[in-house]
C-alpha positions as CSV (number, residue, x, y, z in Angstrom):
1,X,4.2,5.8,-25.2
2,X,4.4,9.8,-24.4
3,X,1.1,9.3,-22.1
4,X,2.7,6.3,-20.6
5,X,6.1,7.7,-19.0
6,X,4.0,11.2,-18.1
7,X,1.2,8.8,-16.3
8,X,3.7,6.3,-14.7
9,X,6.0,9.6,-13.4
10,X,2.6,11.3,-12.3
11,X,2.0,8.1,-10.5
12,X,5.4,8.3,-9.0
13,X,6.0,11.7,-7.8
14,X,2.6,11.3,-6.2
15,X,3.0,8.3,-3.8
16,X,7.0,8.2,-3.4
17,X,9.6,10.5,-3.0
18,X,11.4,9.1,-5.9
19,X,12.5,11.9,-8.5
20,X,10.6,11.2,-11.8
21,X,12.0,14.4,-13.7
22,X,10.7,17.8,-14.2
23,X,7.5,19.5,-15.4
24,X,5.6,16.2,-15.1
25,X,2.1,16.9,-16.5
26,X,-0.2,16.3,-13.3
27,X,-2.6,13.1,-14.7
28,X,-4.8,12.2,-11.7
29,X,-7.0,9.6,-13.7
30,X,-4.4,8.4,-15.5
31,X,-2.2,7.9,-13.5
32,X,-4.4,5.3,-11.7
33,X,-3.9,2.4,-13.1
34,X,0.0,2.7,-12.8
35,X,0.0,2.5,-8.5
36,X,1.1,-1.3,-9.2
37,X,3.9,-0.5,-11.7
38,X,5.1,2.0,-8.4
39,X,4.3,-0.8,-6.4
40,X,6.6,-3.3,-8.2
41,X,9.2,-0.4,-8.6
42,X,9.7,0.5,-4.9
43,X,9.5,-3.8,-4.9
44,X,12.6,-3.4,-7.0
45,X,14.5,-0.8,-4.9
46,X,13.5,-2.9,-1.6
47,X,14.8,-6.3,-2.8
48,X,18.3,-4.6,-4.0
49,X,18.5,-2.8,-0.4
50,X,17.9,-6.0,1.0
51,X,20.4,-8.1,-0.9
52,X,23.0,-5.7,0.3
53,X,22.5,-5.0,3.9
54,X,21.8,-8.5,4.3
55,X,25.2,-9.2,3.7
56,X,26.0,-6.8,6.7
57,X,23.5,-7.7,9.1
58,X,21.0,-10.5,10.7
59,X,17.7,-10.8,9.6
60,X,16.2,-9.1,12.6
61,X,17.7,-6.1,11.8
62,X,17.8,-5.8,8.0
63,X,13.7,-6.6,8.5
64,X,13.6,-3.1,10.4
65,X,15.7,-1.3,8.3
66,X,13.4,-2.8,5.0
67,X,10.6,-1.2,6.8
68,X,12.4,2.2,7.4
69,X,14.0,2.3,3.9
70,X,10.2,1.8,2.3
71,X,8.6,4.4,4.7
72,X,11.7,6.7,3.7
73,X,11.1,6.1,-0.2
74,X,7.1,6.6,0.4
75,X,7.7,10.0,2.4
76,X,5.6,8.4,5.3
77,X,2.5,9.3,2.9
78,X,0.6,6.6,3.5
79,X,1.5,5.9,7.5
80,X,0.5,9.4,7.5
81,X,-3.3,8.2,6.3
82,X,-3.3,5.6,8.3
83,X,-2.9,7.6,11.5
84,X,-5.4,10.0,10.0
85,X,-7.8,7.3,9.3
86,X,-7.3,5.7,12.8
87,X,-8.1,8.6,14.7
88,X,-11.4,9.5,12.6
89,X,-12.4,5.6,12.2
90,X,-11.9,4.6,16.0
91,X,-13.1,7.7,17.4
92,X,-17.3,6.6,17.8
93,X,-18.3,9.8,16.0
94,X,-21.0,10.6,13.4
95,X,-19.3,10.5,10.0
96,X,-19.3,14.0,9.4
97,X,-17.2,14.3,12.4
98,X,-15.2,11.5,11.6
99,X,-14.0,13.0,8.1
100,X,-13.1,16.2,10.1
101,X,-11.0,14.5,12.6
102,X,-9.3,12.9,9.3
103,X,-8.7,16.3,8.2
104,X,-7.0,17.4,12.0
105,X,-3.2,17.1,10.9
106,X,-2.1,16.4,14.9
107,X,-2.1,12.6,15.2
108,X,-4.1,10.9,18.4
109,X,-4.1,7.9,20.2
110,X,-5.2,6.0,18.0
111,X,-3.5,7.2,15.1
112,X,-0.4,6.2,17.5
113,X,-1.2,3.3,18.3
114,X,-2.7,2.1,14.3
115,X,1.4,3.2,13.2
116,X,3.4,1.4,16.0
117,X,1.2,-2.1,15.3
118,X,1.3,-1.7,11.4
119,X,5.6,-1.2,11.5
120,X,5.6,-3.9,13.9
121,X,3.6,-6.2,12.0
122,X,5.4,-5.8,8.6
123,X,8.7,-6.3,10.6
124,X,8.1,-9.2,12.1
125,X,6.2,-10.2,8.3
126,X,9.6,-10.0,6.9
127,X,11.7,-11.1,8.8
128,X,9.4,-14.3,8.8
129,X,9.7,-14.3,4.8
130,X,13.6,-14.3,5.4
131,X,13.5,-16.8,8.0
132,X,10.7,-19.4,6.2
133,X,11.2,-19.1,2.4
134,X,13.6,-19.7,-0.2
135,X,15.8,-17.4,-1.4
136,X,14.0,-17.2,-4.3
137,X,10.5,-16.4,-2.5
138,X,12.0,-13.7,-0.4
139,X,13.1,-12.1,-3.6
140,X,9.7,-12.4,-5.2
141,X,7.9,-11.5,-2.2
142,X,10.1,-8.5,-1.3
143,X,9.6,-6.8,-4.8
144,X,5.9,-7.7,-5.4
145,X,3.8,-7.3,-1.5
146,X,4.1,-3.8,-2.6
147,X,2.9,-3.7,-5.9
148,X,-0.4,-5.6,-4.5
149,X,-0.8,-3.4,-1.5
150,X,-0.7,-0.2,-3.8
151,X,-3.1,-2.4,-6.2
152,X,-5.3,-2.5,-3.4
153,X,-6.1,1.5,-3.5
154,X,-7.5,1.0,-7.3
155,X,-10.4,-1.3,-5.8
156,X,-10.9,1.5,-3.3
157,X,-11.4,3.7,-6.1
158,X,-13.6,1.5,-7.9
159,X,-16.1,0.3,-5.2
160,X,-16.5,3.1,-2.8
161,X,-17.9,6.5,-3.4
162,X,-15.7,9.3,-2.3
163,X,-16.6,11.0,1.3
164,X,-15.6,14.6,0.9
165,X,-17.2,17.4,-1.1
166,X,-14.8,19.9,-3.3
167,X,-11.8,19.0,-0.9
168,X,-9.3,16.5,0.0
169,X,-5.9,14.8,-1.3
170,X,-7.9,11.8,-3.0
171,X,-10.6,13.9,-4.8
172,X,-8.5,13.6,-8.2
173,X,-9.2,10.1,-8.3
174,X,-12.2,10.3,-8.0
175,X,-13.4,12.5,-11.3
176,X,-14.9,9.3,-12.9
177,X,-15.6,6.0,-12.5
178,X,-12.5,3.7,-14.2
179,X,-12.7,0.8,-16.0
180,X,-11.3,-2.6,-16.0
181,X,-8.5,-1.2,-18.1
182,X,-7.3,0.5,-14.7
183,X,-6.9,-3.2,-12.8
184,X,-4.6,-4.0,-15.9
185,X,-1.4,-4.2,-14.3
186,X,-2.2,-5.9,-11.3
187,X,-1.6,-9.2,-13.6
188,X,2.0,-8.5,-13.4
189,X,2.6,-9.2,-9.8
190,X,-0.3,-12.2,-10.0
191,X,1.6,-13.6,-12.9
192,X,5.0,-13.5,-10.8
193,X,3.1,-15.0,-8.3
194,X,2.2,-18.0,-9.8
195,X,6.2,-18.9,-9.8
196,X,5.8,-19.0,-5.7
197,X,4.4,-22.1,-5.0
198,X,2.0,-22.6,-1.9
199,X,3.4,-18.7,-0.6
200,X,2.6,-17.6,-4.2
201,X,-1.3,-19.4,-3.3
202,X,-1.5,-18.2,0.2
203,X,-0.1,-14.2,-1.0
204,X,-3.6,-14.1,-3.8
205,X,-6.2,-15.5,-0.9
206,X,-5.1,-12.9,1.5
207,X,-5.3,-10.3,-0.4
208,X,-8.9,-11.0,-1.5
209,X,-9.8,-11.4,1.4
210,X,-8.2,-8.5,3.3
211,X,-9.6,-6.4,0.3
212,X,-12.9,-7.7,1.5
213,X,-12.1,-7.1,5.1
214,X,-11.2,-3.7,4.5
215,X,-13.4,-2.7,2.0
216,X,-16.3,-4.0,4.2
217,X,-15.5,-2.2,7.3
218,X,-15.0,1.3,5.4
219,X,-18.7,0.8,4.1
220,X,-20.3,-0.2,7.4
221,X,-18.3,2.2,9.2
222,X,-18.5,5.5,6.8
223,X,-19.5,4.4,3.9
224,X,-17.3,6.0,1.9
225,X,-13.8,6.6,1.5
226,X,-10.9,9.5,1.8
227,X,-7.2,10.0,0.6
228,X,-6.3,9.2,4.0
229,X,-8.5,5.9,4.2
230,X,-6.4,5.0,0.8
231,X,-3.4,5.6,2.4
232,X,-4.1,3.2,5.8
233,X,-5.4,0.5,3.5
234,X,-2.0,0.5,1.3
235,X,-0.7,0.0,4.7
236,X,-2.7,-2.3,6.7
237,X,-2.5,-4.6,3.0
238,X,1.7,-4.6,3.1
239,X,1.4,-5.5,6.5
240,X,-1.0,-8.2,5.9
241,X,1.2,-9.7,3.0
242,X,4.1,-9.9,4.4
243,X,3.1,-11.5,7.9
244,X,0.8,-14.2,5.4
245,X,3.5,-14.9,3.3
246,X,6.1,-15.6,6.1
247,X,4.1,-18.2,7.9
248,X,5.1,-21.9,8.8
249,X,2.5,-23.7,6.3
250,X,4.2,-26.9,5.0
């Protein structure tokens, strides 16, 4: 039980902002497998924001201030990779290069441009949840998209070697190869899934396949993945979810 609060508050205090106490034992590997427990907590602090500013607002603008309330929580940390990533991924360079322009901390074009089109997308993904599902399904979605976006980084972990030598903010995870003891939480959000109907069906296909998407285009482009590729495919997976799950499928 001691290793499970110091992983879990590892986990915490290394992709949020959220305070998780004092002197927390830094647990790269172990801390792992507890990304979807994050997931379904910033899920939990989302859905509760929600419920009360909806009460204040229309569901244009409570979708943009969901967005801006999880980048707040998450520090920007991932957008941060995702700009990163966009810059080195879209810029037509050898990969060597490519990894270096991932390291540059000024933000380019594309960077820009991979940002504005990610926020957009999970605004208008939400506010499409809020304006085609139940109450209930909003709810559901709201607190579990992230917990299956963050679940998302694990099978980065897993399936792609890591593209930088000695340096880098993902190199932790990468110490040794983890085991199917590491995907374990991930049936939490699956299992409250099931309770979601045809949105519930549609939310587990999209992910596989954007996991596939993804996964695919890191290997043909680099071959390999970073901290910073991590970060943009937490993103570009929230994004996804959110603008699958709020489509007009009857």
């Amino acid at each position: 039980m001691k290793n499970f609060f110091t992983q879990l508050r590892s986990a915490i205090l290394f992709i949020t902002i959220l305070p998780a106490g004092k002197d927390v034992a830094y647990s790269p590997m172990g801390m792992i497998k507890y990304f979807p427990v994050v997931g379904l907590i910033l899920g939990g602090l989302l859905l509760a924001f929600d419920v009360v500013i909806s009460n204040l607002w229309s569901p244009a603008v409570v979708a943009i201030l969901d967005v801006v309330f999880l980048v707040v929580l998450t520090g920007a940390f991932h957008l941060d990779g995702l700009g990163d990533a966009a810059d080195g991924l879209f810029s037509h360079r050898s990969k060597e290069r490519a990894l270096e322009i991932m390291k540059d901390s000024r933000t380019g074009m594309m960077g820009l441009v991979a940002v504005f089109c990610i926020l957009a997308i999970k605004i208008a993904g939400i506010y499409s949840v809020k304006t085609t599902g139940t109450y209930f399904q909003t709810l559901a979605l709201l607190l579990i998209v992230p917990s299956y976006s963050r679940a998302s980084m694990i099978f980065g972990i897993r399936l792609l070697n890591y593209g930088r030598e000695k340096i880098g903010t993902g190199l932790d995870l990468f110490e040794k190869t983890i085991g199917l003891k590491d995907f374990s939480f991930i049936l939490i959000p699956i299992a409250i899934s099931l309770f979601l109907g045809y949105k519930g069906l549609v939310l587990n296909i999209v992910f596989l396949i954007t996991l596939l998407l993804v996964l695919g285009f890191y290997k043909k482009k680099l071959n390999c993945i970073t901290g910073d590729m991590l970060g943009a495919m937490n993103e570009i997976m929230e994004a996804v979810l959110f603008l699958a799950t709020g489509a007009l499928l009857i």
